[in-house]
TILUMKOL-732261 format. One line per 10 residues: for each residue x, y, z of C-alpha. Coordinates in Angstrom, 3 decimals. Example, Ala and Ser with C-alpha at 12.3 -4.5 7.8 and 13.67 -1.06 7.14 Angstrom:
12.300/-4.500/7.800  13.670/-1.060/7.140
END
This chain:
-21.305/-2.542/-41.239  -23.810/-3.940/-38.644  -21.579/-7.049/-37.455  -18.761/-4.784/-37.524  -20.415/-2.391/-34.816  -21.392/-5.458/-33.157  -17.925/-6.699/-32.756  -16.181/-3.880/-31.484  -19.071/-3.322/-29.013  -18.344/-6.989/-27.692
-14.918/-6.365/-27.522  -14.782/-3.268/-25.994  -14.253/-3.554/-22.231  -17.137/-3.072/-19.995  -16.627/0.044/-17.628  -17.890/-0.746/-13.744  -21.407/1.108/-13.118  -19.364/2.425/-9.914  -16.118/3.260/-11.569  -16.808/6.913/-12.237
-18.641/7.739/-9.484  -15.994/6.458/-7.261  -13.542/8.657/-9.295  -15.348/11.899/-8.839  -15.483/10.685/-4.614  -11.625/10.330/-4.577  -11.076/13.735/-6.534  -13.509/15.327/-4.016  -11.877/13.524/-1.012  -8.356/15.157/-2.354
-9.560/18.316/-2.610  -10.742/18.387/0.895  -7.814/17.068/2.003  -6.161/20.167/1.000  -4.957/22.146/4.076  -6.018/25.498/2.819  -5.010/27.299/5.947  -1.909/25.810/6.809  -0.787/26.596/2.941  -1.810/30.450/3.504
0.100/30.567/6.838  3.134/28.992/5.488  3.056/31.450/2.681  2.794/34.145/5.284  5.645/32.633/7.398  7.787/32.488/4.497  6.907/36.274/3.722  8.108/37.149/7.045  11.288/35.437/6.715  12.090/36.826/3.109
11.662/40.289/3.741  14.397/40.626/6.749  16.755/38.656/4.411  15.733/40.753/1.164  16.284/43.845/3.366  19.926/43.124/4.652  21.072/41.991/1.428  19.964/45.448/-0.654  21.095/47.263/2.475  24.621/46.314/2.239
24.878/47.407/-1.514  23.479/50.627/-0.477  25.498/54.000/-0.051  24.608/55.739/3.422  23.248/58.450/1.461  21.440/56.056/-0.754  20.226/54.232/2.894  18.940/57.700/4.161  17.586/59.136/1.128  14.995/56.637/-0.135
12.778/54.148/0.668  14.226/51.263/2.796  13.175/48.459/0.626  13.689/49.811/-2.562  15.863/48.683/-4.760  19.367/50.077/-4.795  19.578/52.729/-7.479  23.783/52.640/-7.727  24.896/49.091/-6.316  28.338/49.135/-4.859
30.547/46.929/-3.470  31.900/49.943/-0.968  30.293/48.323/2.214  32.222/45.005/1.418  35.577/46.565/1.243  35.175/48.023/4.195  34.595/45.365/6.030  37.562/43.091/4.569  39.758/46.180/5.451  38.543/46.246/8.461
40.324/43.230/10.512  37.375/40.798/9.175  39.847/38.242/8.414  40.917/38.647/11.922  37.630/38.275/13.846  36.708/35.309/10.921  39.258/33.100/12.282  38.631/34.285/16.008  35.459/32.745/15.120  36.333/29.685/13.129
38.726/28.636/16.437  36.376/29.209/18.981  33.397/27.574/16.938  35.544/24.439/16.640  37.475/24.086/19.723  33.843/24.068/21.222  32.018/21.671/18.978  34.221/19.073/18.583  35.218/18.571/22.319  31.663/19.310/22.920
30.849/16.390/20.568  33.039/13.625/21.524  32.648/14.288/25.155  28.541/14.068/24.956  28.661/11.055/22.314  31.122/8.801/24.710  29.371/10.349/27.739  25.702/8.892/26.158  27.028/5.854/25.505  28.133/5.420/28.691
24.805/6.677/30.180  23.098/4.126/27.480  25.114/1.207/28.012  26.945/1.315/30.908  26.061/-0.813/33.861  27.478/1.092/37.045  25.327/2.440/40.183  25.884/5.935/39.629  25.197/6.740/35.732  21.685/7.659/36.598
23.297/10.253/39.066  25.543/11.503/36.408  22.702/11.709/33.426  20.638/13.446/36.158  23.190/16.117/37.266  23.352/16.176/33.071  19.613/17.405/32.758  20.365/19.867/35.628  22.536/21.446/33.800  19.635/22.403/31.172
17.617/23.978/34.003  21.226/26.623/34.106  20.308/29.513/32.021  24.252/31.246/30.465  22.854/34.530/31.859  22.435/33.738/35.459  25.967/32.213/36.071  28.405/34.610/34.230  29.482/36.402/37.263  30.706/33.277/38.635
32.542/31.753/35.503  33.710/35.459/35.209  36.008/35.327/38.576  36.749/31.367/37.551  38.348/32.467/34.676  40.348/35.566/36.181  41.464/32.670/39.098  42.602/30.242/35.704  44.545/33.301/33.993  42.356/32.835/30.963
40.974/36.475/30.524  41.296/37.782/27.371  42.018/34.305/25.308  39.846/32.888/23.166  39.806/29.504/25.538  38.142/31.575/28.140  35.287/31.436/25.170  35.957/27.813/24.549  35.463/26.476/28.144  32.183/27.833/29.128
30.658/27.037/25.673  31.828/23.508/25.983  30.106/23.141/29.543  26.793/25.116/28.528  26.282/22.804/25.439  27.392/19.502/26.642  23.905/18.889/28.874  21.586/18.932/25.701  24.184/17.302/23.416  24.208/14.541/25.756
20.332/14.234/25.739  19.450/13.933/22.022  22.430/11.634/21.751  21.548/9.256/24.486  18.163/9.512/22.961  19.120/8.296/19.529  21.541/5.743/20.948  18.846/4.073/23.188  17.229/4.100/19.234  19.758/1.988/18.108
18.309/-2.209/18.657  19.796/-4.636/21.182  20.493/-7.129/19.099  23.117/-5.085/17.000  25.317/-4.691/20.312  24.914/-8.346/21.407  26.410/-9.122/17.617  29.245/-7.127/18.241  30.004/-8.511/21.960  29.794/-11.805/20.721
32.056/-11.068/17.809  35.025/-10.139/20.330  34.509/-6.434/20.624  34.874/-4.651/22.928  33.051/-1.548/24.352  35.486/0.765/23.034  35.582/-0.647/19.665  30.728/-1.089/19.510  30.685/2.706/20.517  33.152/3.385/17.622
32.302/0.848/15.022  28.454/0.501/15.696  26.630/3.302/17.477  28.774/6.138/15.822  27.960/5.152/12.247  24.325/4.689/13.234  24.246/8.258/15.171  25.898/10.264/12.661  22.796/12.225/11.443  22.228/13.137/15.445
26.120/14.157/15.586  25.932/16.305/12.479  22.680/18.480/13.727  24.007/19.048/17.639  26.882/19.990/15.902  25.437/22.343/13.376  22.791/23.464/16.696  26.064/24.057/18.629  27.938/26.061/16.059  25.295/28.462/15.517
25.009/29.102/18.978  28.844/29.331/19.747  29.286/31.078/16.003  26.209/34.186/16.652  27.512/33.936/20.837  27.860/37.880/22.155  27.845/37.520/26.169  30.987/35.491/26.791  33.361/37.463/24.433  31.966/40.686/25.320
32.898/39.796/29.176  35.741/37.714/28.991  37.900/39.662/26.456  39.022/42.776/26.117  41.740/43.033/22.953  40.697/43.883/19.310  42.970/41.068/18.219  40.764/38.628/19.896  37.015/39.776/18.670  34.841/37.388/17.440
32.634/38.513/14.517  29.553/39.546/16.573  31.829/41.507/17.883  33.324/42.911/15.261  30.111/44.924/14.177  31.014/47.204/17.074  34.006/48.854/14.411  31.394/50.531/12.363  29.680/52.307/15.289  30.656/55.590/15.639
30.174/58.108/18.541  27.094/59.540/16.972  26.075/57.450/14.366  26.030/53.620/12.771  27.143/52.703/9.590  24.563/50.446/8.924  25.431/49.355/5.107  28.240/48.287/6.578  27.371/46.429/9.707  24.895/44.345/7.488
27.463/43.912/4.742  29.432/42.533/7.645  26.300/40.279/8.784  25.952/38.899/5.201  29.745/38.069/5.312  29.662/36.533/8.459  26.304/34.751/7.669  27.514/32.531/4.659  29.521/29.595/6.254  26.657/28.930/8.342
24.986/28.664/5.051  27.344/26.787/3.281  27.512/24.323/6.012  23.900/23.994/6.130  24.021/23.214/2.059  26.960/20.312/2.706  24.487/18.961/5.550  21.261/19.322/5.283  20.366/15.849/4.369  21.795/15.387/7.860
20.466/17.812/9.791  17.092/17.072/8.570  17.062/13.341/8.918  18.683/14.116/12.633  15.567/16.421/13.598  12.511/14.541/12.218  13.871/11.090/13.559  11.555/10.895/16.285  8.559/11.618/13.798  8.640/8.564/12.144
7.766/6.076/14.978
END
C-alpha cells in the first residue's frame, strides 16, 4: 500500500509554488477591469431608447378612447389593428412610393457622383483638385436651413415646383460634400501598391476606380448611403416648401392627414410612423455588417 502511495505521489505532476497565486492576481485583475460605470450607463442609454419605441408601438394598437382613458404606457387592454387600416386607406401607398423615388433618385446620383468625384480628388494629378475638394468642405460649413429661400426661387426659375425632382436636386447637392469626404477618406485608405499593380497591368483609370477602389470601398458606400437615405427618407423642409399637391407628399408629410382642426389622431399618426419606420429597419438588417464595418474603420489603426 506504501509503494503504491509512493508511486502515484512521484508521478503526479508538481504544481508551481506561484501557479495559484498568480491565478487569484489574473481573476482580480479581470474583475477590475470591469467597467462598472460604463455598463450602468449603457443600461440607462438603452432604457431611454426602449421606452420611446415601446411607447409608439402600444400607441398605435390603441383606440383614441383607449389613448385618453388610461395610462400612457400601459398595456393595451383591446389591441386593434384600426389605426393600421387607416393609414393604408389613407393614400399611404401613395406617399410610400413618393418616398421610395425621392430616397433613391437622391442616393444613388448622390453616390456615384461623390465616389468618382473622391477618386478624382484622391488620385488625380491636376492643379485645381485641391480647389475643388476645398469648395467640397465649404459646402459642409452650408447649413439646409439658411439657403432655402434661395433654392426656393431657383426652383420656381427651373419650373420644378411641385415635382418630386425639386426634392431630388437639393438633396443631391446638400449630401454630396460629406459623401465626398468619408469616401476620399477611405480611398486614400486603400495602399499604393494595389493601384501601381493595376497601371502596370494595362488599366486604365476608369477601369482601377471600378475594378479596385470600388470593391475595396464598398462598406464606406453602403453606410453614406444608408446615412443619406435616412436623412432624405425622415426630410420635412424641402417637401413642405417646394410642393404643394397631395399626390406628391412624402411620408413625413403624410402625418399631416390625421390632424384635424381641433384635435390629432395620434394612434394613428404613430401607426403611420411605425409603417413608415420599417424599411429603414429592414435595410439596416440586410446591411448592418456594412454599415458597421464602414463606421468603426478608422478605429482600428
Amino acid at each position: 500500500m506504501s509503494t503504491v502511495l509512493q508511486s502515484d505521489s512521484k508521478t503526479a505532476p508538481a504544481t508551481p509554488p506561484g501557479h495559484s497565486i498568480k491565478a487569484k492576481q489574473s481573476l482580480g485583475s479581470r474583475v477590475k477591469r470591469l467597467n462598472i460605470p460604463g455598463g450602468l450607463g449603457g443600461w440607462i442609454w438603452l432604457a431611454i431608447i426602449i421606452v420611446p419605441i415601446y411607447y409608439i408601438v402600444i400607441t398605435s394598437l390603441k383606440t383614441s378612447e383607449g389613448y385618453f382613458g388610461q395610462n400612457p404606457l400601459a398595456l393595451p387592454t383591446a389591441p386593434t389593428l384600426e389605426n393600421y387600416q387607416l393609414v393604408l386607406e389613407a393614400n399611404f401607398a401613395t406617399y410610400f412610393m413618393n418616398s421610395v423615388i425621392v430616397t433613391l433618385g437622391s442616393v444613388i446620383p448622390t453616390v456615384l457622383i461623390s465616389f468618382m468625384a473622391a477618386f478624382a480628388i484622391v488620385r488625380g494629378r491636376g492643379r485645381y483638385l485641391k480647389f475643388v475638394n476645398g469648395m467640397f468642405l465649404m459646402g459642409l460649413a452650408i447649413p439646409l436651413q439658411a439657403t432655402i429661400i434661395p433654392i426656393y426661387l431657383m426652383i420656381i426659375r427651373l419650373n420644378l415646383y411641385d415635382s418630386l425632382l425639386a426634392i431630388m436636386l437639393p438633396s443631391i447637392a446638400f449630401a454630396i460634400p460629406l459623401t465626398v469626404l468619408i469616401l476620399s477618406n477611405f480611398i486614400r485608405d486603400v495602399p499604393n501598391e494595389l493601384f501601381e499593380s493595376m497601371r502596370l497591368d494595362g488599366c486604365s483609370d476608369w477601369q482601377t476606380m471600378w475594378r479596385l477602389a470600388l470593391p475595396l470601398t464598398r462598406p464606406a458606400i453602403v453606410t453614406v448611403a444608408i446615412y443619406n437615405g435616412l436623412h432624405v427618407w425622415n426630410g420635412f423642409l424641402l417637401p413642405l416648401v417646394l410642393t404643394q399637391s397631395p399626390g406628391l407628399r412624402v411620408l413625413p408629410l403624410g402625418l399631416w392627414t390625421f390632424q384635424g382642426e381641433f384635435s390629432v389622431n395620434i394612434p394613428a399618426v404613430l401607426a403611420s410612423v411605425v409603417l413608415s419606420t420599417l424599411p429603414i429597419l429592414v435595410i439596416y438588417v440586410l446591411g448592418r455588417r456594412q454599415l458597421v464595418s464602414g463606421l468603426t474603420a478608422g478605429f482600428s489603426k
